[in-house]
MARLOLO-224434 format. One line per field, with one value per residue (C-alpha): x, y, z. Coordinates in nm, 3 decimals, m for minus. Layout:
<rs>
x: (X	...)
y: (Y	...)
z: (Z	...)
</rs>
This chain:
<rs>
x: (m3.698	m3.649	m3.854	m4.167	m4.127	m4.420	m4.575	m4.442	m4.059	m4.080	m3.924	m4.217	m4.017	m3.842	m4.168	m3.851	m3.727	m3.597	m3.172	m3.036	m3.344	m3.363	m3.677	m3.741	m3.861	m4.218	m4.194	m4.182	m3.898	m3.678	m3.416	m3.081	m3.003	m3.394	m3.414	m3.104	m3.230	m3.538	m3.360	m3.170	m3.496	m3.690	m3.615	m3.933	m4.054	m4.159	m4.509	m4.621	m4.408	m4.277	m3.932	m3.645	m3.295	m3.008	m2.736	m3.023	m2.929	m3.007	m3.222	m3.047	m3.353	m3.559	m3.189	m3.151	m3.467	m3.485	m3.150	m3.322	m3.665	m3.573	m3.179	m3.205	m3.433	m3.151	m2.818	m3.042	m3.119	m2.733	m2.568	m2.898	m2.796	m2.414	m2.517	m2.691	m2.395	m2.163	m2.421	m2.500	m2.120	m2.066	m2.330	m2.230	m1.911	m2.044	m2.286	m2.017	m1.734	m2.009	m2.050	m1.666	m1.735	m2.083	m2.111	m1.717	m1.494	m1.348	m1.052	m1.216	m0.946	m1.184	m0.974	m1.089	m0.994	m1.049	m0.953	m0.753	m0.758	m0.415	m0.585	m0.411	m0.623	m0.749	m1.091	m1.293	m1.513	m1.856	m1.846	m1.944	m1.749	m1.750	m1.512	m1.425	m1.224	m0.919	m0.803	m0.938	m0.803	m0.981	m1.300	m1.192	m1.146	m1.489	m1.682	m1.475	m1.623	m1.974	m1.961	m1.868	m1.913	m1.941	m1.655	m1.266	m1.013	m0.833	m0.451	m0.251	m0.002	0.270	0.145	0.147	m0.033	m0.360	m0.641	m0.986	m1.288	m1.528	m1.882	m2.015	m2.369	m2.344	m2.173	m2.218	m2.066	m2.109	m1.932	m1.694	m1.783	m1.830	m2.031	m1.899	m1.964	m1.698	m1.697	m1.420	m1.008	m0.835	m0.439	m0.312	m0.184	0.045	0.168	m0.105	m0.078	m0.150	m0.384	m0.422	m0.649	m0.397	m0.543	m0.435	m0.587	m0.527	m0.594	m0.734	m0.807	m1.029	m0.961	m1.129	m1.074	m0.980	m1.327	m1.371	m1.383	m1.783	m1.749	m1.623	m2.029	m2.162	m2.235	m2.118	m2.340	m2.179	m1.844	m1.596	m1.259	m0.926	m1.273	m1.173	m1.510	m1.580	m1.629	m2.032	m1.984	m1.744	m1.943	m2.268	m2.098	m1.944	m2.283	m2.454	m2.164	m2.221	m2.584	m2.504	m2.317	m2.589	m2.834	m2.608	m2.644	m3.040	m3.250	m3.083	m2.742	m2.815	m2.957	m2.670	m2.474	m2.746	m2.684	m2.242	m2.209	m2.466	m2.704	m2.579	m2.478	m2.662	m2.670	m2.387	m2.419	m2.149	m1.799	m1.865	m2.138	m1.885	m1.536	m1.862	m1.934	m1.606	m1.481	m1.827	m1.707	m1.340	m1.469	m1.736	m1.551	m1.279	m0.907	m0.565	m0.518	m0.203	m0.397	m0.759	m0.454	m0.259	m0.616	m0.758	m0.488	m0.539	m0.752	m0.817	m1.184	m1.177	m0.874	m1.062	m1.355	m1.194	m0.928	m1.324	m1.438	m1.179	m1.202	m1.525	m1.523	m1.208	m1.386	m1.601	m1.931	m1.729	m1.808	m1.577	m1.848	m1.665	m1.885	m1.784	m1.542	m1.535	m1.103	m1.140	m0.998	m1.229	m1.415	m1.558	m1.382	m0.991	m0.816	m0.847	m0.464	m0.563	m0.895	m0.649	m0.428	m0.656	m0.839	m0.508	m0.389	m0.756	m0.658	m0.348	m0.444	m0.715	m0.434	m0.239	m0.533	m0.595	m0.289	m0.189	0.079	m0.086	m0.048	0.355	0.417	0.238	0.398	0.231	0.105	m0.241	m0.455	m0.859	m1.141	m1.448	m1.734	m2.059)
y: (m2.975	m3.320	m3.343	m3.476	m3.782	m3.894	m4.227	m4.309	m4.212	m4.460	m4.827	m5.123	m5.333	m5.097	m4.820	m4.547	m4.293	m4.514	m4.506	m4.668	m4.705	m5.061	m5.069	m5.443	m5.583	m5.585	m5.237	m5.184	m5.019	m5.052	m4.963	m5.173	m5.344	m5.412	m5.612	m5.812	m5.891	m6.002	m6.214	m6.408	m6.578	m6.603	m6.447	m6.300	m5.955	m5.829	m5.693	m5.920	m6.213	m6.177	m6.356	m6.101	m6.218	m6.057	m5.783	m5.534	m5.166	m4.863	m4.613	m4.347	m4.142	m4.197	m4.137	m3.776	m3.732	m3.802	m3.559	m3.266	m3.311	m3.442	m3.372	m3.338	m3.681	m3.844	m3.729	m3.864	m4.208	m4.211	m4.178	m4.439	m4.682	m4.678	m4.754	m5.044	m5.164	m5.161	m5.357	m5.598	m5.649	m5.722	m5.983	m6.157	m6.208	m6.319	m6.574	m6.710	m6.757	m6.918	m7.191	m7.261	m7.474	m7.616	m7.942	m8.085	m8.133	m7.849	m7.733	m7.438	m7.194	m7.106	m7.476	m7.724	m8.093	m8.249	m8.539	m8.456	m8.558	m8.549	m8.393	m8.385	m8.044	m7.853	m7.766	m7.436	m7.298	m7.258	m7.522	m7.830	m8.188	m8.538	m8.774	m9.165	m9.310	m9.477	m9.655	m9.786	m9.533	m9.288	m9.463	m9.462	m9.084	m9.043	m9.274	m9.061	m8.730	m8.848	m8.987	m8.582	m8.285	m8.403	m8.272	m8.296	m8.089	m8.089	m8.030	m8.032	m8.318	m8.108	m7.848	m7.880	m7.572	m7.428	m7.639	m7.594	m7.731	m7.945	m8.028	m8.404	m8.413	m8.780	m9.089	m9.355	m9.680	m9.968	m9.715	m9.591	m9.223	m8.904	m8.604	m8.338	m7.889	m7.649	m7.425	m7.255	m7.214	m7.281	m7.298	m7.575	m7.476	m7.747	m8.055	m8.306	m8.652	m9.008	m9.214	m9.581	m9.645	m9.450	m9.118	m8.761	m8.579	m8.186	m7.839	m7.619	m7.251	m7.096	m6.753	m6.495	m6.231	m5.919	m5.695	m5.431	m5.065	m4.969	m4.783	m5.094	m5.249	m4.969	m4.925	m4.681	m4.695	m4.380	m4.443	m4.186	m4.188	m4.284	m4.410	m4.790	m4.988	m5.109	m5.462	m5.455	m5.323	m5.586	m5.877	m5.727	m5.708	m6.094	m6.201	m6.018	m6.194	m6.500	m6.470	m6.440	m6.749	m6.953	m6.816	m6.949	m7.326	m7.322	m7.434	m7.779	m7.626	m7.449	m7.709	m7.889	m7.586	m7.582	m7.967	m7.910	m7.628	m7.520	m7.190	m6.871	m6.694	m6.433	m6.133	m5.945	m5.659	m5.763	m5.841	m6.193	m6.268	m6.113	m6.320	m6.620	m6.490	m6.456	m6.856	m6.979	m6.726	m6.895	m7.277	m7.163	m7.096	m7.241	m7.103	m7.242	m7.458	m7.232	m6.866	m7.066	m7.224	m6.817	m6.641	m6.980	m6.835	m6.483	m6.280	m6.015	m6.033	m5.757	m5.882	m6.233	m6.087	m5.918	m6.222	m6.380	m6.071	m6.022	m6.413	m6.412	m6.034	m6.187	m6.519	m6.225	m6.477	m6.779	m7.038	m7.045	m7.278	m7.523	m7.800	m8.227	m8.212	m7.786	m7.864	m8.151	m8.084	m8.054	m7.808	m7.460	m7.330	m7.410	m7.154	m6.956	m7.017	m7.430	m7.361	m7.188	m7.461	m7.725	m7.562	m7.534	m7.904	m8.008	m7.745	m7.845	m8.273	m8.167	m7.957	m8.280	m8.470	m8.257	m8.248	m8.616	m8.556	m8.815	m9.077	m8.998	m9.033	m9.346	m9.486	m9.565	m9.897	m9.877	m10.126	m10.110	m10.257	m10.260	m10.389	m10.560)
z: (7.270	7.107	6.703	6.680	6.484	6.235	6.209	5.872	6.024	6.305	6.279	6.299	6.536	6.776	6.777	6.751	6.472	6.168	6.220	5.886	5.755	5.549	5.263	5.219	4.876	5.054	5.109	5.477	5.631	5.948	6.132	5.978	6.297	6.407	6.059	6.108	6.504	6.311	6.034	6.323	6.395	6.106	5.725	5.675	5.677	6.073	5.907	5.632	5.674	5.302	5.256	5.309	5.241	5.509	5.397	5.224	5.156	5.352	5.204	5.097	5.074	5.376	5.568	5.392	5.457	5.833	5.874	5.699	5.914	6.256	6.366	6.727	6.755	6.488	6.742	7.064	6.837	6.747	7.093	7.209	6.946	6.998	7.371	7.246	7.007	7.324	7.503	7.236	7.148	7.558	7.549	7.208	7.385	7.717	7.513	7.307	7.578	7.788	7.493	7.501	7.827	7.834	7.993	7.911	8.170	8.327	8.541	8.707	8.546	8.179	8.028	7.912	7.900	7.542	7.353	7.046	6.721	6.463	6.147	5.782	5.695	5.977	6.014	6.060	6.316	6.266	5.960	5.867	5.828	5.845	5.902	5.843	6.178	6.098	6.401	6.739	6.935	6.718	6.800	7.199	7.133	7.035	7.285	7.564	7.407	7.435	7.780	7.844	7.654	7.317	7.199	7.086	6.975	6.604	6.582	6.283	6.274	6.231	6.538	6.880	7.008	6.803	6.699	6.685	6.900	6.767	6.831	6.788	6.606	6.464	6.538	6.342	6.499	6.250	5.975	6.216	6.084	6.269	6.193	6.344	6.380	6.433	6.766	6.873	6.823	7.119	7.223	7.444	7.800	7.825	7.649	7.619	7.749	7.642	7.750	7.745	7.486	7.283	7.232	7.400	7.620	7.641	7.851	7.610	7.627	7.385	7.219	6.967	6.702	6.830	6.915	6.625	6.697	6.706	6.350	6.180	6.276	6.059	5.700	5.441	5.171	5.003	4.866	4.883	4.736	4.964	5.277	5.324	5.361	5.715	5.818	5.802	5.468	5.367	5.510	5.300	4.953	5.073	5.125	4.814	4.611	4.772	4.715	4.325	4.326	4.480	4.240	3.956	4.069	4.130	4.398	4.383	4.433	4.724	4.871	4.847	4.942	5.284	5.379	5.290	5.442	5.658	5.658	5.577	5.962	6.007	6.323	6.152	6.407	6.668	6.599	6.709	6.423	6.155	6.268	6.273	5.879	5.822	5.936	5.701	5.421	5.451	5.440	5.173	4.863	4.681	4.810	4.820	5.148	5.260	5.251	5.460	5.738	5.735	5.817	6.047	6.282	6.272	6.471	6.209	6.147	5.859	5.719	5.715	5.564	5.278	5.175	5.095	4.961	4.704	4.566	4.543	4.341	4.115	4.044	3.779	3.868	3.811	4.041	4.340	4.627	4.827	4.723	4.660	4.373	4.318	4.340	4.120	3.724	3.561	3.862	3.759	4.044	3.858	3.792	3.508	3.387	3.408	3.218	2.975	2.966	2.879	2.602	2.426	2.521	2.312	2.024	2.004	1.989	1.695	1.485	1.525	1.402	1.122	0.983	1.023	1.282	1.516	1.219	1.147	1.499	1.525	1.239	0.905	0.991	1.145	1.184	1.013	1.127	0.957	1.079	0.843)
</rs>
């Protein structure tokens, strides 16, 4: 006979026996992937409507306590909610292989025809970019997209075969510039051909990460020795380190952060919102070109997630966003070696100073002015 579950044990949204139970700053408590359903829409507390922020902690006492009072009702809510992961995972992949051909041309075969764009730097899915056109046949490109699907496909200059799909949300056309959202990567079938009005024309067939295994969605909130963290639990120190960076650079900041970059993804319950956390993560915060174009082609969502991870814990609350001018010189987000480097080139030019080095150098004929 299945346990008897109290009121105060049972999960607001779902009406069911709390299963990583998450307390929210307002107090109210729910089950860990009810709240992040919930945060998907709207970030605000399912009761009271209180601002919650995604990627809280499960309560390690409610959860002990639960085990201790109700253990047949806990197994029957655990082999019930690893049905649902396998259904929600099935359906985040339906939903976002269904977006890879929307209203674009089509050959009936899951490819898709797309102009394509030659890019110096490539860009990332699920971010954010804008672009100045260079050349009439870039503009051609573009007008073809929106008579379609309202999109084209970025290749490297130096690559023929990956590239990434891209969204048009802007065009302007007396500034010849392009607003644009990243989608999807995809691999070309074939060689792409030329068209007239100079630009190419390609079959392109999307692909994903590789799905995780069903224990790499869940949480360990213990840590034990030699127990590798799993890609959920990755993904929530990424975002709780992320979170600390915004806070550094005020309200203003992270506005500017919003309209750069884009919200935060959230639904980090499937493997497809984590590899979608794990492209914004990449195009987020300051990293050599080289390691974001080795992990833009991999589909290692974990591996992904804890390359970001680990810059953002080394950066020691230095700030590492990807924001206009953050690899600039005289950036926060330099190196630590350059930083270095530059406070002794400034020592070393006041020593010189000091000590009239500067002056010897020079030569002892300097010219005065004085001014009355």
């Amino acid at each position: 006979m299945e346990d008897e579950v109290a009121p105060e044990f049972e999960c607001s949204i779902c009406m069911k026996l709390l299963f990583e139970p998450v307390s929210v700053p307002c107090g109210h408590t729910f089950c860990r992937s009810c709240l992040e359903r919930s945060l998907d829409y709207r970030s605000l507390c399912a009761v009271c409507r209180a601002p919650v922020v995604a990627g809280q902690s499960v309560n390690i006492l409610i959860r002990s306590v639960i085990a201790e009072k109700y253990p047949s009702a806990l197994a029957s809510r655990r082999r019930e909610l690893e049905d649902e992961v396998r259904a929600g995972e099935q359906e985040a992949d339906l939903l976002r292989r269904r977006e890879t051909t929307p209203q674009g041309e089509t050959t009936g075969d899951g490819v898709t025809l797309l102009p394509l764009l030659r890019c110096d730097q490539m860009p990332l899915p699920h971010c954010r970019l804008e672009m100045d056109l260079r050349s009439y046949a870039e503009v051609q490109m573009v007008e073809h997209a929106l008579q379609g699907g309202r999109r084209l496909g970025a290749l490297e200059k130096t690559a023929n075969e990956f590239g990434v799909c891209l969204d048009i949300v802007n065009f302007e056309r007396n500034r010849a510039r392009v607003s644009l959202a990243g989608k999807f990567r995809f691999r070309l079938r074939e060689a792409p051909h030329m068209r007239e009005d100079g630009f190419e024309l390609g079959r392109c067939e999307a692909f994903f990460d590789a799905p995780l295994e069903l224990n790499e969605l869940s949480w360990n909130e213990i840590e034990v020795e030699d127990v590798p963290r799993t890609a959920s639990q990755i993904a929530k120190d990424a975002l709780e380190l992320l979170e600390g960076q915004l806070r550094s650079i005020g309200q203003g900041g992270r506005r500017e952060f919003t309209e750069h970059l884009g919200d935060v993804p959230r639904g980090l319950t499937t493997s497809a919102g984590l590899e979608r956390l794990s492209f914004f993560l990449l195009g987020a915060i300051v990293m050599e070109a080289s390691t974001r174009s080795t992990w833009l082609q991999s589909d290692d969502t974990k591996g992904r997630l804890e390359v970001c991870c680990k810059v953002l814990e080394a950066s020691k609350g230095r700030p590492m966003l990807n924001l206009p001018g953050a690899t600039s010189w005289m950036s926060p987000g330099q190196s630590t070696m350059n930083s270095l480097a530059i406070l002794l080139f400034v020592i070393a030019l006041l020593l010189a100073k000091a000590f009239g080095l500067l002056d010897r150098l020079g030569g002892h004929h300097s010219h005065v002015i004085d001014y009355y």
